[in-house]
C-alpha positions in Angstrom: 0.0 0.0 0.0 1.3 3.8 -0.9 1.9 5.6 2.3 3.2 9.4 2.4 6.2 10.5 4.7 5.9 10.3 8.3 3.4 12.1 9.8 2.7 12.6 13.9 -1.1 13.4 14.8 -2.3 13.9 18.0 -5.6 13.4 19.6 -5.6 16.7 21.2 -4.8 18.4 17.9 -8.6 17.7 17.0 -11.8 16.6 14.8 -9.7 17.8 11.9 -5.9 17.4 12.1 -5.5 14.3 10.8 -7.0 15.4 7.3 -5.2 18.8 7.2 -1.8 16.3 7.9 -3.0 14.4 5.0 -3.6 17.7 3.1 -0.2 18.8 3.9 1.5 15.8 2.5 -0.7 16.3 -1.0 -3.8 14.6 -0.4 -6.2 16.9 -1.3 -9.5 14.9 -1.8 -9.9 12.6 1.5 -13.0 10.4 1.8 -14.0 9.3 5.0 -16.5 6.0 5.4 -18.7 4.5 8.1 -21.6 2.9 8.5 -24.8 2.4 10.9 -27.3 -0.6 11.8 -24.3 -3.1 12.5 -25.4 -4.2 16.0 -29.4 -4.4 15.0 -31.2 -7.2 14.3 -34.0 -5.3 12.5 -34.1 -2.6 9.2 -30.8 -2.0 6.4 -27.2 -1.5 7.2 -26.5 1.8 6.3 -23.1 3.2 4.7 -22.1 6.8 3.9 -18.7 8.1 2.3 -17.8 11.9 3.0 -15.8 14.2 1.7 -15.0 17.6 3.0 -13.5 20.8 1.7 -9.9 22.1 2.3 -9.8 24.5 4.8 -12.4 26.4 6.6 -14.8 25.7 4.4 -15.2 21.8 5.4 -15.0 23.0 9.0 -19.0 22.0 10.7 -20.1 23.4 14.3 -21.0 20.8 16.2 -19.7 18.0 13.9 -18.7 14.9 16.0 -19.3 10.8 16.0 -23.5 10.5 15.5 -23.6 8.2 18.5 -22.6 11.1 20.8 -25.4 13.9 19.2 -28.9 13.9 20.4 -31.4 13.6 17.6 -31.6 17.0 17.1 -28.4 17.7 16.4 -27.9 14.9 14.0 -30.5 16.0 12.2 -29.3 19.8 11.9 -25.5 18.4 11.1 -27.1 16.0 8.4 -28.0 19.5 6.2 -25.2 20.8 6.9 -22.8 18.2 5.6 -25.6 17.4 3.0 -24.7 21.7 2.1 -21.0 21.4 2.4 -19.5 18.6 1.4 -17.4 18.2 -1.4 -18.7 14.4 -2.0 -20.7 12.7 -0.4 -22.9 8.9 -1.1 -25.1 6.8 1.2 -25.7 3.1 0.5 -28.5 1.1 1.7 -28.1 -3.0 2.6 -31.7 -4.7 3.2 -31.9 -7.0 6.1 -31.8 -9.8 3.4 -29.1 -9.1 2.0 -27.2 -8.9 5.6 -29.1 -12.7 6.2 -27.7 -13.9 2.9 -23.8 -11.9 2.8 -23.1 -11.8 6.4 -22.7 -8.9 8.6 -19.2 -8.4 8.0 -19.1 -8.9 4.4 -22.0 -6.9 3.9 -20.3 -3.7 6.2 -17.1 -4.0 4.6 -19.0 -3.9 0.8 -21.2 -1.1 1.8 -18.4 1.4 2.6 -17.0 0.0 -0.7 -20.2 1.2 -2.7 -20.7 4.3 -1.1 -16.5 5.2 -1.7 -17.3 4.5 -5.4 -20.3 6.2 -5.7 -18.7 9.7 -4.9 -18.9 11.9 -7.6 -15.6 13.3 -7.0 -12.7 10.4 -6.5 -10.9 10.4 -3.5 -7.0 10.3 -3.0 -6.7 8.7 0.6 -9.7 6.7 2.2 -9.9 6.8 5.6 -12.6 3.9 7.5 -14.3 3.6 10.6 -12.5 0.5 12.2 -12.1 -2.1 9.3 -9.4 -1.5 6.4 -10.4 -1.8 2.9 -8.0 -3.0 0.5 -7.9 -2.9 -3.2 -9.7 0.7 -3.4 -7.2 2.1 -5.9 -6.0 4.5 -3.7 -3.8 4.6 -0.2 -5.7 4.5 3.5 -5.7 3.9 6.7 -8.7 1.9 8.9 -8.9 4.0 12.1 -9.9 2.7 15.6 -13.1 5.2 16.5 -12.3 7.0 13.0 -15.5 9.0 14.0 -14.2 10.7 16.6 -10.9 11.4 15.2 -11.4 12.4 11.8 -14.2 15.3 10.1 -14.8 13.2 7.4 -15.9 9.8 8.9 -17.8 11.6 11.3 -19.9 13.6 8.5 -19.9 9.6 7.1 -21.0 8.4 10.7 -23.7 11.6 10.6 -24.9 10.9 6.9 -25.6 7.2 7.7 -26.8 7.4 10.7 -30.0 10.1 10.3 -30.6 7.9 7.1 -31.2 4.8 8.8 -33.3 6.3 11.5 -35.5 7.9 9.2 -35.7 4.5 7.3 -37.0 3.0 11.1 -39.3 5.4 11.1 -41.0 4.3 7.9 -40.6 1.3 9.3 -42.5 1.4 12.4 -45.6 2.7 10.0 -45.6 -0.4 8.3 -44.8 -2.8 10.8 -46.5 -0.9 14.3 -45.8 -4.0 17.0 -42.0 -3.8 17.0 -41.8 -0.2 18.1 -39.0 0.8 15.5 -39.1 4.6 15.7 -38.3 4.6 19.6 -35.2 2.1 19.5 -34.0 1.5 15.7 -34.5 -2.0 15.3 -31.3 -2.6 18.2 -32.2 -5.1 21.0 -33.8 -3.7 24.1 -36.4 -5.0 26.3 -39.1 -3.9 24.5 -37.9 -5.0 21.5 -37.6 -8.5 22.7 -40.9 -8.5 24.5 -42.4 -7.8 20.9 -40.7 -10.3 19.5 -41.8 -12.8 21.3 -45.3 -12.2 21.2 -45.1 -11.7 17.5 -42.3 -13.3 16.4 -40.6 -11.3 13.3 -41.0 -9.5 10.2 -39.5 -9.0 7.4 -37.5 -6.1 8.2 -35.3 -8.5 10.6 -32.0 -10.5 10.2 -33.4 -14.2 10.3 -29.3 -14.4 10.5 -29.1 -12.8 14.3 -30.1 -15.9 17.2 -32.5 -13.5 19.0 -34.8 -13.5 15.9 -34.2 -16.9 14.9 -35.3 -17.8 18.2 -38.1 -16.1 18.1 -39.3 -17.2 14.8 -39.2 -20.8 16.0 -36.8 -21.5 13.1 -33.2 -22.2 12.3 -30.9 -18.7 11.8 -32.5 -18.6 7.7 -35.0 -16.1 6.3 -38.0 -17.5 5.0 -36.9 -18.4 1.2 -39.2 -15.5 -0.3 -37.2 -12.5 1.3 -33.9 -14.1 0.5 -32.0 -12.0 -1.7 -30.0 -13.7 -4.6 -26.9 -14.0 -4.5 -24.7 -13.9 -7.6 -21.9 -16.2 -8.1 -19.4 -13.9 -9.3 -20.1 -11.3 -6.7 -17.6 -9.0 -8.6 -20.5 -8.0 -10.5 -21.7 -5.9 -7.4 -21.2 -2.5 -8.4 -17.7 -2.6 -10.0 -16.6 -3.9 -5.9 -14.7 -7.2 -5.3 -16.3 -8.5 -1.9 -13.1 -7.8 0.6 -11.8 -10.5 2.5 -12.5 -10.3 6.3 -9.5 -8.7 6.9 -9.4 -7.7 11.5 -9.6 -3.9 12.0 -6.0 -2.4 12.5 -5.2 0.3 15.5 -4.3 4.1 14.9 -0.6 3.1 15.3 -0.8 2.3 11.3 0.8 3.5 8.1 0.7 7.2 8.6 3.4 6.6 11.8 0.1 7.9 13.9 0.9 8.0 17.4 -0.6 8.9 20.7 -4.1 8.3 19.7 -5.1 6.8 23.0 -7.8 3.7 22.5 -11.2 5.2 24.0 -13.4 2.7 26.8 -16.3 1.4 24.4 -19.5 3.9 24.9 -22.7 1.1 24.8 
């Protein structure tokens, strides 16, 4: 993989310094990715790619990983990296498609559509967590990427209002599960409506909780099982990656003193 010079960035230097270090060493166009929905076992997976001006000018008040923002403030960031961007894409993954894939494929080929469906190309990729090789250009897979770098949080922002506004459609057609309040993630109401009406369409058959309560194995029922092509190069111009482990901070850019973070539930 191409990787610039040395380069130090520090934690404390802010939302934005490791893309102005990237800048700095000629990468002008840098694409962040990231997704939403990984940990629910109802509605899509949801990716987004971002890409942010130089400067000022891709600077957002208030920008910052989605899971920390209320609702509100999601929703009023959303516009405004919808207004300001240089790029941006969001991809949508049905629950079928998760059931017949896998999670991790699936997450990994999402942020691999929504990277090739910017309308400007990017020059360094940088990914919430999970490297993705083969993309043409150099990057780096960042441990809490959303919290380090602008343009996977605008990613993590873009995917994240999305998907909730999907649940929300959702709960209108399917009223018992309660979607608009929790998202399709597992809480105690959530369970409790599972089990006294086991599930619908819009969940993974693939996740135990729901294949437990449908009474069956962890398949979909064959009609909302998505097919699956054998050459699955044919998805979008995207080779599915191989399930390569996330790599730390401490990566090809020489980053250093980017202290892991205690998991936020």
């Amino acid at each position: 993989m191409l990787t610039p010079p040395r380069t130090v960035v520090r934690r404390e230097g802010g939302l934005y310094a490791l893309e102005r270090a990237l800048q700095r060493r000629g990468f002008r166009h840098v694409a962040g990715a990231d997704e939403a929905g990984r940990g629910a076992c109802a509605g899509p997976l949801v990716a987004a790619a971002a890409m942010l001006p130089e400067g000022k000018r891709g600077e957002i008040e208030g920008l910052a990983d989605s899971k920390l923002l209320t609702p509100l403030a999601r929703e009023r960031i959303y516009e405004q990296v919808v207004k300001r961007a240089l790029a941006y894409s969001v991809v949508i993954i049905p629950a079928a498609e998760v059931d017949a894939r896998g999670l991790h494929v699936c997450n990994l080929l999402a942020m691999r559509r929504a990277l090739a469906s910017l309308p400007v190309g990017p020059e360094y990729v940088l990914t919430d967590g999970f490297p993705l090789d083969g993309m043409g250009v150099p990057g780096l897979a960042v441990w809490k990427g959303d919290r380090v770098a602008a343009c996977v949080a605008a990613a993590s922002v873009l995917a994240k209002v999305t998907r909730d506004r999907i649940m929300v459609e959702l709960d209108g057609q399917f009223p018992d599960y309660g979607f608009s309040e929790h998202k399709g993630y597992v809480t105690p109401e959530h369970s409790a409506a599972l089990t006294e009406h086991g599930p619908c369409a819009e969940h993974r058959f693939s996740y135990i909780n729901v294949a437990n309560a449908s009474g069956r194995d962890s398949r979909p029922p064959r009609s909302r099982r998505p097919r699956v092509l054998t050459d699955p190069s044919k998805l979008a111009g995207e080779v599915v990656p191989d399930l390569d482990p996330a790599v730390d901070l401490e990566g090809e850019l020489g980053l250093v003193d980017l202290d892991p973070e205690v998991e936020q539930g």
